[in-house]
PDB file of N, CA, C and O in Angstrom:
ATOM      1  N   UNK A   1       0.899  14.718   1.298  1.00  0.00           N
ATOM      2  CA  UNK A   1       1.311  13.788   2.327  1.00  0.00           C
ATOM      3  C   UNK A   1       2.266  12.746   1.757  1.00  0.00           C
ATOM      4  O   UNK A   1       3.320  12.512   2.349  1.00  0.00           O
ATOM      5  N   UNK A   2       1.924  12.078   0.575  1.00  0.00           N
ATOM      6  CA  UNK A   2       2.945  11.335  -0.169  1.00  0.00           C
ATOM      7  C   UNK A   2       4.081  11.956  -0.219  1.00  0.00           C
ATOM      8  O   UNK A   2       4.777  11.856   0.792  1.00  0.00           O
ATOM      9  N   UNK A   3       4.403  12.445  -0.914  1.00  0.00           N
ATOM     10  CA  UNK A   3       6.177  13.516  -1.151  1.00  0.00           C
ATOM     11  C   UNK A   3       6.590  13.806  -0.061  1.00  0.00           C
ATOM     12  O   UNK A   3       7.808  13.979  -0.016  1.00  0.00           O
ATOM     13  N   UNK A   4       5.832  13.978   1.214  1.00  0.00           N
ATOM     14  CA  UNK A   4       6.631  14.072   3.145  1.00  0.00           C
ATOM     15  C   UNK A   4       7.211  13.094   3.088  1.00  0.00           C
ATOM     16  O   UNK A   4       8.437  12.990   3.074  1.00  0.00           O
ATOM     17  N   UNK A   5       6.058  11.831   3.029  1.00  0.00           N
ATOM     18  CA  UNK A   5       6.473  10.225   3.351  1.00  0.00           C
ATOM     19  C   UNK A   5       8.001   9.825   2.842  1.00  0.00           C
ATOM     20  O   UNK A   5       8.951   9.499   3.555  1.00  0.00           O
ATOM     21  N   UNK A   6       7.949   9.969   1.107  1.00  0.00           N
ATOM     22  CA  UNK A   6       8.964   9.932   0.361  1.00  0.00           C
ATOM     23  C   UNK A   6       9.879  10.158   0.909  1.00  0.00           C
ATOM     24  O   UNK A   6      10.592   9.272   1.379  1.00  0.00           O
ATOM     25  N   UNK A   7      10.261  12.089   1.066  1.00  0.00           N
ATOM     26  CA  UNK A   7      11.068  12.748   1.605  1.00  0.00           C
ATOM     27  C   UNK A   7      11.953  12.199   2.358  1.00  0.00           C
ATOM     28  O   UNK A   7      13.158  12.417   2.235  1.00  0.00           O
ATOM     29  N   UNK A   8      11.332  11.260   3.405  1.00  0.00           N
ATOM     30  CA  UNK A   8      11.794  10.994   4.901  1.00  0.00           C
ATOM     31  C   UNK A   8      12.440   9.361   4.836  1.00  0.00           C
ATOM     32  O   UNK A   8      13.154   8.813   5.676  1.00  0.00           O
ATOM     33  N   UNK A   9      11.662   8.539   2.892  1.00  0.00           N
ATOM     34  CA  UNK A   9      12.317   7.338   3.145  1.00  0.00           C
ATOM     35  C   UNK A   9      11.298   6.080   3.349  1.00  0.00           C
ATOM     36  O   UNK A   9      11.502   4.866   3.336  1.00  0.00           O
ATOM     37  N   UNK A  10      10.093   6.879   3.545  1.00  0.00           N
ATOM     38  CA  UNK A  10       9.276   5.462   4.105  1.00  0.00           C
ATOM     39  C   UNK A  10       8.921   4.549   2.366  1.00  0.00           C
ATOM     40  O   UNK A  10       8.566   5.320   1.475  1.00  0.00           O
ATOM     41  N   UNK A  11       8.965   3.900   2.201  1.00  0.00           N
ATOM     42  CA  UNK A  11       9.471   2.344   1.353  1.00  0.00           C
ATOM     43  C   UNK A  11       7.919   2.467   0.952  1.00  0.00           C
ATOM     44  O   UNK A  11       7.731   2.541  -0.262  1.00  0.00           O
ATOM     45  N   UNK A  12       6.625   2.504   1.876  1.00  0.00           N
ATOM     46  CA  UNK A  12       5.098   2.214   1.507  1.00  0.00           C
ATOM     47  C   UNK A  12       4.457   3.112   2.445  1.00  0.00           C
ATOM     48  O   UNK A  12       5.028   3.538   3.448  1.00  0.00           O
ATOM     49  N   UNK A  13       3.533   3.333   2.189  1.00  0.00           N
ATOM     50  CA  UNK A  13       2.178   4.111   3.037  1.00  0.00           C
ATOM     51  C   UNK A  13       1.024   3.700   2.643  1.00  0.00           C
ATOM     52  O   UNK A  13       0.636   3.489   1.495  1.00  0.00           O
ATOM     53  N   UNK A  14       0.153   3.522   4.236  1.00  0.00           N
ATOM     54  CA  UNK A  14      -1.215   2.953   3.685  1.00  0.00           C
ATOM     55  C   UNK A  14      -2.015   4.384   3.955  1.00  0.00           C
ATOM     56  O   UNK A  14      -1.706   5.390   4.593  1.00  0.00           O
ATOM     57  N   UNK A  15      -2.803   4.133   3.430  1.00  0.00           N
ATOM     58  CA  UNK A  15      -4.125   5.249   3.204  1.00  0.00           C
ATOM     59  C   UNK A  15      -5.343   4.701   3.683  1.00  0.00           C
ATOM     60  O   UNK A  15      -5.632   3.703   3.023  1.00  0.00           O
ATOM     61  N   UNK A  16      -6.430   5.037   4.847  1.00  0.00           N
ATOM     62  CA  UNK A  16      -7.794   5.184   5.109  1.00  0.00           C
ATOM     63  C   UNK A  16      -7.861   5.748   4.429  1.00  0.00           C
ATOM     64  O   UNK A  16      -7.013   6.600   4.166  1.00  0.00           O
ATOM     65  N   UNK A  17      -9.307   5.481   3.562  1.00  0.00           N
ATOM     66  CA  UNK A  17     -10.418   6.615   2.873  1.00  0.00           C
ATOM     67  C   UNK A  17     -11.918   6.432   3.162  1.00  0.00           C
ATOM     68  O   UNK A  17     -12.206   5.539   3.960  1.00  0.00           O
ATOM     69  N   UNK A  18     -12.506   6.860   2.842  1.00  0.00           N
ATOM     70  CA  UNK A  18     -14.017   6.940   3.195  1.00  0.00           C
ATOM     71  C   UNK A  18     -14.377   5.230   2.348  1.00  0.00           C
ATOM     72  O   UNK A  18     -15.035   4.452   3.039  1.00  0.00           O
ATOM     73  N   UNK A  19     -14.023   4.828   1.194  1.00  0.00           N
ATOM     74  CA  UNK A  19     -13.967   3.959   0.600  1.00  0.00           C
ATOM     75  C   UNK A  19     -13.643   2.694   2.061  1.00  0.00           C
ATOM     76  O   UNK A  19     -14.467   1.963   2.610  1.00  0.00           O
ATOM     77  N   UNK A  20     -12.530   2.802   2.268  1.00  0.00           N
ATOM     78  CA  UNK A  20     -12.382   1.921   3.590  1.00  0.00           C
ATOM     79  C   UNK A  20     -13.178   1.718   4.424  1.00  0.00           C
ATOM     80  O   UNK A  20     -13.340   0.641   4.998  1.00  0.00           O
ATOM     81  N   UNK A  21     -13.741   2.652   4.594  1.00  0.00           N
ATOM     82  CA  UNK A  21     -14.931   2.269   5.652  1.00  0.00           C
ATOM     83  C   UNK A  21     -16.231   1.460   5.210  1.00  0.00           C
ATOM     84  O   UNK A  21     -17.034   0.826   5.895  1.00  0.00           O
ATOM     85  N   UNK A  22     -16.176   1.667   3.988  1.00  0.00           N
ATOM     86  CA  UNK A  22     -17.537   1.074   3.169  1.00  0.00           C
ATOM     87  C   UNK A  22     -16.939  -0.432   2.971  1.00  0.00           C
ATOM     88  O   UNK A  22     -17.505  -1.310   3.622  1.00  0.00           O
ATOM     89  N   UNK A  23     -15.713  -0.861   2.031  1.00  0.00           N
ATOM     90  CA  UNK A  23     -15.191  -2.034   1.888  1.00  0.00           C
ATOM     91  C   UNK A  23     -14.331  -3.166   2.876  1.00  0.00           C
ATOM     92  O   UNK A  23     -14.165  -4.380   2.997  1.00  0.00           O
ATOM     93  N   UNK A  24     -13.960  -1.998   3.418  1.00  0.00           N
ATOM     94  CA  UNK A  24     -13.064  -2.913   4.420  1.00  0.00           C
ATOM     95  C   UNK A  24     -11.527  -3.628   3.894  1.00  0.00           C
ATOM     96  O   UNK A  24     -10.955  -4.711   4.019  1.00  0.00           O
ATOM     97  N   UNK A  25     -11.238  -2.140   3.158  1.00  0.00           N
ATOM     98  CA  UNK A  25      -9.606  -2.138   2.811  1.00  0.00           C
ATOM     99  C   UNK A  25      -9.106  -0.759   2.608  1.00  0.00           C
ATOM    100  O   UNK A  25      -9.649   0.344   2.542  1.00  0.00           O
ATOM    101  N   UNK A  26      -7.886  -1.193   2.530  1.00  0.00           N
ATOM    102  CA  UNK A  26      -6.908   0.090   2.735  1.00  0.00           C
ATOM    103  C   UNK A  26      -6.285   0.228   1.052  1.00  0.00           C
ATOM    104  O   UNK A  26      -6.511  -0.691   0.265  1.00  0.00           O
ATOM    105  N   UNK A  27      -5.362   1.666   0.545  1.00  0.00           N
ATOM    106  CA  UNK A  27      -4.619   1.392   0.033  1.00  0.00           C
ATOM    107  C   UNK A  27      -3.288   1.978   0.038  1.00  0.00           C
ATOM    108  O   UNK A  27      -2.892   3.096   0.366  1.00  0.00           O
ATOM    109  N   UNK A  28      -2.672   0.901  -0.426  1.00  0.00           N
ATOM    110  CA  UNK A  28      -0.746   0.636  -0.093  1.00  0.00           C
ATOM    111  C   UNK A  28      -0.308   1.173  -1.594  1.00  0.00           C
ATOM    112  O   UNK A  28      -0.788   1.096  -2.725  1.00  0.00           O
ATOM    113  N   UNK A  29       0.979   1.815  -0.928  1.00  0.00           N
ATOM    114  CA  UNK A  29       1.619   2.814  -1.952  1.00  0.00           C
ATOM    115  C   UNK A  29       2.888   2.145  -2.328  1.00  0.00           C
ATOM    116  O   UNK A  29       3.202   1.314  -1.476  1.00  0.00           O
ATOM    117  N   UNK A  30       3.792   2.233  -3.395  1.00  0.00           N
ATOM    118  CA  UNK A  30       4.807   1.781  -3.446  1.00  0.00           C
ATOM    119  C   UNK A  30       5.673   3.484  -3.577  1.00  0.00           C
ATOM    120  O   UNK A  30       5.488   4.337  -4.446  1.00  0.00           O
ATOM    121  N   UNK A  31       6.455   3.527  -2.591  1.00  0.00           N
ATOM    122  CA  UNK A  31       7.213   4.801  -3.205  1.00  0.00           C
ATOM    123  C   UNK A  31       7.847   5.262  -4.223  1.00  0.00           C
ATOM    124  O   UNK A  31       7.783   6.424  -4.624  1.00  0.00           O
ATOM    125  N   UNK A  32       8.873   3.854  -4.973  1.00  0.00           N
ATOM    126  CA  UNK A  32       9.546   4.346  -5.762  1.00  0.00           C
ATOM    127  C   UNK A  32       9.000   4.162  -7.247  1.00  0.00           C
ATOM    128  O   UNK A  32       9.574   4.522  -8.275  1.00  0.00           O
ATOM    129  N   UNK A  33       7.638   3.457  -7.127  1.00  0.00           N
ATOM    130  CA  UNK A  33       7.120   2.921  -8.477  1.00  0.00           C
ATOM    131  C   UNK A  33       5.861   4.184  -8.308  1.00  0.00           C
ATOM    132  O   UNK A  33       5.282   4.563  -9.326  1.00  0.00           O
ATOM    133  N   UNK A  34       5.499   4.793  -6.914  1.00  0.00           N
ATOM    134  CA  UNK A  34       4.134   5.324  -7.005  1.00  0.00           C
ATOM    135  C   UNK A  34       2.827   4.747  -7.603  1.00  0.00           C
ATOM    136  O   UNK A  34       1.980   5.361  -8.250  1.00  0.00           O
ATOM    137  N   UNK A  35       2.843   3.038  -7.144  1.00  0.00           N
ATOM    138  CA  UNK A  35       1.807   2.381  -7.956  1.00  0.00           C
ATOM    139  C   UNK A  35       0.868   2.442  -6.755  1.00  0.00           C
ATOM    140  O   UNK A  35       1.211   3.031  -5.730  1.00  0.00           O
ATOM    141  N   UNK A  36      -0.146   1.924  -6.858  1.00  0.00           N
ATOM    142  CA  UNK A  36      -1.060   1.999  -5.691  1.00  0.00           C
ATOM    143  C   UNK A  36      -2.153   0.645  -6.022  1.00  0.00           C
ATOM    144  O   UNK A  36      -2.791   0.322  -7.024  1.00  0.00           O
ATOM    145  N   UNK A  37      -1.993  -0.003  -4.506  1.00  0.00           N
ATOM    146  CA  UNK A  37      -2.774  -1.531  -4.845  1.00  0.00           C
ATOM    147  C   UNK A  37      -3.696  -1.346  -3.953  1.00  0.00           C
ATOM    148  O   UNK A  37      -3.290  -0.572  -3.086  1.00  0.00           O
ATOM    149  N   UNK A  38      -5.287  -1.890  -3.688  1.00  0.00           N
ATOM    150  CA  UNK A  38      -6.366  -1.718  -2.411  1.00  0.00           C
ATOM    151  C   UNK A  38      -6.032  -3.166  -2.101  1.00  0.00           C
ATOM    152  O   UNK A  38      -5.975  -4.072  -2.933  1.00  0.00           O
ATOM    153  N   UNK A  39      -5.787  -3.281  -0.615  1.00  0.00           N
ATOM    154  CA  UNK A  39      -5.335  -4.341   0.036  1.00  0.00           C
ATOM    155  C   UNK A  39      -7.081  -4.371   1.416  1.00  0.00           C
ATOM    156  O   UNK A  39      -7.644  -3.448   2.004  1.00  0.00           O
ATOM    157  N   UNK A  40      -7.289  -5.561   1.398  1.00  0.00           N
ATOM    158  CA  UNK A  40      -8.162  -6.055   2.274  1.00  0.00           C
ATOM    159  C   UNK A  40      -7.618  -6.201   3.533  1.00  0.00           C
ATOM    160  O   UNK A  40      -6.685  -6.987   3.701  1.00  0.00           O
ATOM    161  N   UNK A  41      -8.117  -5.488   4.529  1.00  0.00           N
ATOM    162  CA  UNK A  41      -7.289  -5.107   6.236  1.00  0.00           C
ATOM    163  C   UNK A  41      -6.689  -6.271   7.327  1.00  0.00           C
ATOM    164  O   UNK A  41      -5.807  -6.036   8.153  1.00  0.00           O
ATOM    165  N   UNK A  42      -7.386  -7.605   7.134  1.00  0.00           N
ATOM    166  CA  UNK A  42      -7.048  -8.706   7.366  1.00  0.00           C
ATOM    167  C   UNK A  42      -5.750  -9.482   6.604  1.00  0.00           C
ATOM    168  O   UNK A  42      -5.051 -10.286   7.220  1.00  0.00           O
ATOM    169  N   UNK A  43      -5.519  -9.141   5.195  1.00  0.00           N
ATOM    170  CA  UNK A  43      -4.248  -9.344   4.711  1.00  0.00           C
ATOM    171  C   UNK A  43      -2.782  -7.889   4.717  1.00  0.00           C
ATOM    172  O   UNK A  43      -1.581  -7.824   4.453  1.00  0.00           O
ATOM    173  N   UNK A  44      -3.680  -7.136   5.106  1.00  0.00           N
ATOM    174  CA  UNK A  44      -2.212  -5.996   5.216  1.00  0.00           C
ATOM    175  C   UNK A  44      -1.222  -6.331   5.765  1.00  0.00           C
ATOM    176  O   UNK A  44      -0.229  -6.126   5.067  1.00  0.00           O
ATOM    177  N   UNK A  45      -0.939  -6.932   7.090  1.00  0.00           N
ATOM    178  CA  UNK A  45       0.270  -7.697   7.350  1.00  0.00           C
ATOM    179  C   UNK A  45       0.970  -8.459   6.537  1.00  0.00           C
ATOM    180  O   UNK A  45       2.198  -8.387   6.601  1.00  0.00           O
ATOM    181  N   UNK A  46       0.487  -9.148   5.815  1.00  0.00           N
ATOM    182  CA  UNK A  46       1.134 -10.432   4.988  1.00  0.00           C
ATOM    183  C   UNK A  46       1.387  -9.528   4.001  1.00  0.00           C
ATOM    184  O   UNK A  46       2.553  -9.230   3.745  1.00  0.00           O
ATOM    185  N   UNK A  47       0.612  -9.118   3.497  1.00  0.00           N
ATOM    186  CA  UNK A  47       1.108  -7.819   2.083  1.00  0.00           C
ATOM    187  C   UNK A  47       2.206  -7.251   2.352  1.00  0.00           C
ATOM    188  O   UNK A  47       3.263  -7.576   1.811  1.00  0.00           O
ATOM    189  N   UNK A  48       2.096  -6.314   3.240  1.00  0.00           N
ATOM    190  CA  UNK A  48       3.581  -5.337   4.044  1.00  0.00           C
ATOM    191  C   UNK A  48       4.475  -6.270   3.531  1.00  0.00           C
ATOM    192  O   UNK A  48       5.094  -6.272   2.467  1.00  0.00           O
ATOM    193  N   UNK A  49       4.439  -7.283   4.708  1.00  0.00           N
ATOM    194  CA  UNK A  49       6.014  -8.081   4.683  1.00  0.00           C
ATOM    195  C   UNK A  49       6.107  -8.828   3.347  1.00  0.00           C
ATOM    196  O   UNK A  49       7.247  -8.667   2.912  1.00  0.00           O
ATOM    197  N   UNK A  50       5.398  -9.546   2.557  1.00  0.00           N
ATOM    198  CA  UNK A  50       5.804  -9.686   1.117  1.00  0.00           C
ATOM    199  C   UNK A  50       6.590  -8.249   0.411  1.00  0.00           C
ATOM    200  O   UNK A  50       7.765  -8.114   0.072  1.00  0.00           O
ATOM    201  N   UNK A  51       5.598  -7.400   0.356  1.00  0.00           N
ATOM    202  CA  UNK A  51       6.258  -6.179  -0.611  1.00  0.00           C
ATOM    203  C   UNK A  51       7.633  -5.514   0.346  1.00  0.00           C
ATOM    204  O   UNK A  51       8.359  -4.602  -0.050  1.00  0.00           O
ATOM    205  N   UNK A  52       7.729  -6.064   1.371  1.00  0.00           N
ATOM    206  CA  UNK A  52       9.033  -5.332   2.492  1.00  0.00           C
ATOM    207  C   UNK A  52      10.383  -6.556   1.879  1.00  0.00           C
ATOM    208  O   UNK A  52      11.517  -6.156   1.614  1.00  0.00           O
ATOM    209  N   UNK A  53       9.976  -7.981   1.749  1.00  0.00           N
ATOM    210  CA  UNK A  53      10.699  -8.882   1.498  1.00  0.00           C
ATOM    211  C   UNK A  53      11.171  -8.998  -0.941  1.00  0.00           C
ATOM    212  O   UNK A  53      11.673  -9.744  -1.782  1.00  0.00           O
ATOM    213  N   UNK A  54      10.582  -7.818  -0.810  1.00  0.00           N
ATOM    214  CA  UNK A  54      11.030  -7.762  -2.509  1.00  0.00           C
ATOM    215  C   UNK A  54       9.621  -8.000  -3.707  1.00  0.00           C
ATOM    216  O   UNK A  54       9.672  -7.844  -4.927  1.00  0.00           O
ATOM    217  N   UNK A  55       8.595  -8.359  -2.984  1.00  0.00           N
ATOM    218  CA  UNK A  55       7.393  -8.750  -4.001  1.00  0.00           C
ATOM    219  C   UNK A  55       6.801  -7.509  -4.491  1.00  0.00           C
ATOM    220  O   UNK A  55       6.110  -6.683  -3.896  1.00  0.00           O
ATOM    221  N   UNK A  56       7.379  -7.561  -6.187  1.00  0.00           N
ATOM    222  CA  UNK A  56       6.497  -5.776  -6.276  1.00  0.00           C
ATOM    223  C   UNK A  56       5.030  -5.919  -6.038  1.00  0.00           C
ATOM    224  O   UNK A  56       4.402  -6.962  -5.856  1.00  0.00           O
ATOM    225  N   UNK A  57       4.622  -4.769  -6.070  1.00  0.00           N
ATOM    226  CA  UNK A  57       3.677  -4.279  -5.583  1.00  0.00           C
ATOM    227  C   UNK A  57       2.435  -4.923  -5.865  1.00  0.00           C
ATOM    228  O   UNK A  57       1.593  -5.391  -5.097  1.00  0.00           O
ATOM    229  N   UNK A  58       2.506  -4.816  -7.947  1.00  0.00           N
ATOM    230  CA  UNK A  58       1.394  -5.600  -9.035  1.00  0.00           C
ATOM    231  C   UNK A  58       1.381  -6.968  -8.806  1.00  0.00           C
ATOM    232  O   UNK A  58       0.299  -7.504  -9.049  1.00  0.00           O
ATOM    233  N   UNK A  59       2.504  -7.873  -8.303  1.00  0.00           N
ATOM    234  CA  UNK A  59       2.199  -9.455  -7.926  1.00  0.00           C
ATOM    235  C   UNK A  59       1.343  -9.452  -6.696  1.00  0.00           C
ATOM    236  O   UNK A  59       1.043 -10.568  -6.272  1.00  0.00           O
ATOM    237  N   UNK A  60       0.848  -8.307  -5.979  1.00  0.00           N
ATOM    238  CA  UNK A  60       0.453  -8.713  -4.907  1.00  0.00           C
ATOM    239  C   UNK A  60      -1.304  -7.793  -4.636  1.00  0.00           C
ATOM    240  O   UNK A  60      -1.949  -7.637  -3.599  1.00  0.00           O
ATOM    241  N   UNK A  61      -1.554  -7.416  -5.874  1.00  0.00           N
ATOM    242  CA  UNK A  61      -2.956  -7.153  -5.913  1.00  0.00           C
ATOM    243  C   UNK A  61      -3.163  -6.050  -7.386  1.00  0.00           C
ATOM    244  O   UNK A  61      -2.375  -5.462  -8.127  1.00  0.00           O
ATOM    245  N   UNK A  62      -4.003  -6.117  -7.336  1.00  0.00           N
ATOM    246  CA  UNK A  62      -4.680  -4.726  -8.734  1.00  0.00           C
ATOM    247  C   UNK A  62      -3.790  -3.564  -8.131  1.00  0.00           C
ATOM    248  O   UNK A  62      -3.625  -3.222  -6.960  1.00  0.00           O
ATOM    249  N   UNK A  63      -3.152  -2.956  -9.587  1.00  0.00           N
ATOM    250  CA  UNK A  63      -2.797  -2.109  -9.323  1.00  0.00           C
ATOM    251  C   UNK A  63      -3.741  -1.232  -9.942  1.00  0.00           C
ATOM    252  O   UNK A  63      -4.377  -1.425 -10.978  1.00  0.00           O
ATOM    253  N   UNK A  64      -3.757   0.149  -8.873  1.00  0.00           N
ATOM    254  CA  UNK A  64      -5.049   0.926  -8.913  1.00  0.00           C
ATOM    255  C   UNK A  64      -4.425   2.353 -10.088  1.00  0.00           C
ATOM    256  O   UNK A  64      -5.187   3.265 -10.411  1.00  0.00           O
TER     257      UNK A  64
END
């Protein structure tokens, strides 16, 4: 599913996992770094648009 996303251009992708349902976060992809941070669902907006406005990925949570 990642390498479609890529393919087509999309910048980030978030991921549900079974984990999400237990914690109550998602995790956000960076495409061109392929880093991966778990973002808490109440801050995913503000995350997006930071990492959309230039904030890599690692300033803006654990990278996983």
């Amino acid at each position: 599913m990642y390498r479609r996303m890529d393919e087509i251009g999309c910048n980030a992708m978030v991921t549900v996992d079974y984990d999400s349902l237990k914690s109550n976060d998602v995790t956000l992809r960076d495409r061109n770094s392929m880093r991966q941070i778990r973002v808490k669902i109440e801050d995913l907006k503000d995350t997006i648009c930071k990492f959309l406005d230039g904030v890599e990925l690692g300033k803006l949570g654990s990278v996983i």
